[in-house]
N, C-alpha and C positions, 0 to 999 in steps of 0.2 A: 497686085499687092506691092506698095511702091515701100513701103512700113518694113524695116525690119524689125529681128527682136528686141534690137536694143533701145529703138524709139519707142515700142509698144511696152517696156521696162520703166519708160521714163517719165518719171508720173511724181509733182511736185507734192513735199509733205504739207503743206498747206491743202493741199488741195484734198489728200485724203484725210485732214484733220476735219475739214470741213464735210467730208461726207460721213464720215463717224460722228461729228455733231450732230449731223442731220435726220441721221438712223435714230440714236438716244433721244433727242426731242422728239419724233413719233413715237417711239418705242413710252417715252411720259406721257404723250398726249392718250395714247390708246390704253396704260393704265388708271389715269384718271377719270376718261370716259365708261372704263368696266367699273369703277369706283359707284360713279356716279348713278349709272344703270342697277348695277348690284343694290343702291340703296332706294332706287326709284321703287323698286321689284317689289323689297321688303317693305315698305310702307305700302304700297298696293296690295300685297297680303297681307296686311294690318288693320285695314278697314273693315273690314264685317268682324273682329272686335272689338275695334273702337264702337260703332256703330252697335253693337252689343250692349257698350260700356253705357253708352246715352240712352237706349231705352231703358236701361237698367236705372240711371238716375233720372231720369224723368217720373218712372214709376213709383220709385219712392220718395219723390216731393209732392207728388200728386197723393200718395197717400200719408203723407206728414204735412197738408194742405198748406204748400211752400209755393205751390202754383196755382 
């Protein structure tokens, strides 16, 4: 161990500004992607009502002879 403590203290503010940059744009990236997920989810639970909703108007243009 050639390092003492004081070289292993010595650590430029640039340098940890840039790793706290670092951390906060992941830390955005990975809330956007739950965003993104969270809303993929919700629209894939939304189809067999949608899907609902269509035979539901198909069957009443078929029976108001629209089709």
């Amino acid at each position: 161990m050639d390092r003492t403590d004081a070289d292993r203290a010595d650590v430029d503010v640039d340098d940890l500004l840039k790793v706290i940059l670092v951390l906060a744009i992941a830390w955005l990236l990975l809330e956007i992607v739950d965003t993104v997920l969270d809303l993929t989810f919700a629209l894939v639970d939304a189809i067999p009502r949608l899907i609902v909703v269509v035979i539901v108007v198909l069957i009443a243009l078929r029976l108001a002879d629209r089709i």
